[in-house]
N, C-alpha and C positions, 0 to 999 in steps of 0.2 A: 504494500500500500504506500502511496505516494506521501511526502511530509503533506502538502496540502490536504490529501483525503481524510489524513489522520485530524488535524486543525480542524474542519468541517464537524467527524463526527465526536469530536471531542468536546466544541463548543454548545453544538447539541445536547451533549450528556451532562455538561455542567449549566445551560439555562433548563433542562425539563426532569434533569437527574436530582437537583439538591431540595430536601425537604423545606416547607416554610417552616422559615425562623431556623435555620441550620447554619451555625457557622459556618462558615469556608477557613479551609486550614490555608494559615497566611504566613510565609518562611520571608524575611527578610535580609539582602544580599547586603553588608553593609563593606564597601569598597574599601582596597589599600591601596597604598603608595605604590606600587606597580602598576597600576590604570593609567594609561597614558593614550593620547591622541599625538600621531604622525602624520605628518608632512612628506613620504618620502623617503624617511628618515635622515634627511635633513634639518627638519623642524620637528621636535617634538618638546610636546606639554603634559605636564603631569597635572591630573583633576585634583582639585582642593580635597582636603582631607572633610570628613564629614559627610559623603558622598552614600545613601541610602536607597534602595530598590527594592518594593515589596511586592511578592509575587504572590497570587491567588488562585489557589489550586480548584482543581475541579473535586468534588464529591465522591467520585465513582473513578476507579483508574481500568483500564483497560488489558491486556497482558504482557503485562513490564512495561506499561508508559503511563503516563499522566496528564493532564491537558492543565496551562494555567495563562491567565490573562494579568497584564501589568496595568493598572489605569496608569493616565499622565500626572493624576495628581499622587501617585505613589511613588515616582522618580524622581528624587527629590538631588540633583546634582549642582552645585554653583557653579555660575560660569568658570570657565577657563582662563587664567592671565594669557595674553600674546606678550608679542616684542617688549610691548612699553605700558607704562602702568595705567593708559586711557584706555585699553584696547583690549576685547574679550570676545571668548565666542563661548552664545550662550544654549543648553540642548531642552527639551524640552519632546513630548510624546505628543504628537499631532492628534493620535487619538490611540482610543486603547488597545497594544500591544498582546500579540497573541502567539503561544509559546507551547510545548510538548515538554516534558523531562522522561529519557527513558532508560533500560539499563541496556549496555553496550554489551558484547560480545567478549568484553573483558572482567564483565561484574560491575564497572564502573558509570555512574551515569552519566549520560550526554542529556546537553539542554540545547534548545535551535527553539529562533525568537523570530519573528520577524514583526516589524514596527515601520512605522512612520514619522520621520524625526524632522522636528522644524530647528532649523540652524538658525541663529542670529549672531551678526556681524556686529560690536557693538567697537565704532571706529569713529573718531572725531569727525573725521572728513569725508568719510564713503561707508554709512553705515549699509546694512541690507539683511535679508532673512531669503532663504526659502526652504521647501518642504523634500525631503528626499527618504527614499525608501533603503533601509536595511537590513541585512538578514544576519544576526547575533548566532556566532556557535562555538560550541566546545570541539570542535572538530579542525580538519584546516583549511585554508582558504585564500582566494589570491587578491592585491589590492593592485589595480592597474593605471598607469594614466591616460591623459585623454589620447596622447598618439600612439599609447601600447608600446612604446619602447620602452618601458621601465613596467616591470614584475615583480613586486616585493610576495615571496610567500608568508603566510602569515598560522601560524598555531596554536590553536584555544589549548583548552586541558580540561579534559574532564572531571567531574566532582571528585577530587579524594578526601574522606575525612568529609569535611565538610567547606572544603576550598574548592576555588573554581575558579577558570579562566575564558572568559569567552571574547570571541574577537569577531567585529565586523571592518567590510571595505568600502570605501565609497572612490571615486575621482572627484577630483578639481574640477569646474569648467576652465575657460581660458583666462576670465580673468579675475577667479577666486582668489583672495586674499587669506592667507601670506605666500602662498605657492600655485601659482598659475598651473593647471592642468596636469597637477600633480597628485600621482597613489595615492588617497588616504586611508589610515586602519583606526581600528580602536581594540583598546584593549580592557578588558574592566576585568579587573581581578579583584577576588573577595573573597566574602566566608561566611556563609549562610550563620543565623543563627539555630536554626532548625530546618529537619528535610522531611517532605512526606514519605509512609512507607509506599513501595511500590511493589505488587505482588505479581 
């Protein structure tokens, strides 16, 4: 079954699966200083410390997977310093974020997210925002630029313990600030405070 077919009937089982007035079991990822956003990697930014993501699991898991949704007001991340101290880019979830956690082939779980992210450019002189699609995974993955001559490979990790590394790619356009039409990756690395079981 495809990631999307699984998303479909997962979201299913969690709007018609959970009892009224039933909690939803909620594991929050709270980020460490290894989360960074690249340029390239020639530019890269480490996200402020205090950095929290609370995922809401579905009701009902499926056989070895789980289904859970991130709202935007649950990503709770400060903008990012740039170059100079007027200058930040700020992330934010377009809308709510829809996501699987399942167990790998090595016992270990893998997460794959995919979201809608509004970027803002907060810049004295050429502010801007727009809205771009991302697919978040513990797996690995490639960040490219706009003219494909530069391939940065990139490697999540999946849940050990209760750490985790997940990483998305996005490109530049031409004349995205601070890197014109350059790979970008993200990395968010953390540590659940709790994990649902998965049977």
């Amino acid at each position: 079954m495809s990631i999307r077919g699984l998303f479909a009937g997962l979201l299913l089982s969690f709007v018609a699966g959970t009892p009224a007035g039933a909690e939803p079991f909620v594991a929050t990822l709270r980020l460490d200083p290894f989360s960074i956003l690249s340029f390239g990697d020639q530019e890269v930014y480490q996200f402020p410390e205090g950095a929290e993501i609370r995922f809401e699991f579905a009701s009902e898991s499926g056989d070895g997977f789980l289904g859970f949704v991130v709202r935007p007001s649950e990503a709770l991340i400060a903008p990012i310093p740039l170059r100079y101290g007027d200058e930040s880019l700020e992330f934010v979830l377009a809308r709510k974020a829809e996501g699987v956690m399942k167990v790998g082939n090595d016992g270990r779980l893998i997460v794959e997210i995919d979201a809608y992210v509004i970027v803002t450019l907060n810049h004295p002189e050429d502010p801007g925002w727009k809205k771009i699609p991302v697919h978040f995974t513990t797996e690995s993955t490639q960040a490219k630029s706009l003219e494909g001559d530069h391939v940065i490979d990139v490697s999540g990790g999946r849940v050990q313990g209760r750490g985790v590394q997940l990483v998305g790619t996005a490109t530049n356009a031409e004349d995205d600030y601070p890197r014109p039409g350059a790979p970008v990756y993200v990395i968010l690395s953390g540590v659940f405070d709790r994990l649902p079981a998965l049977q």
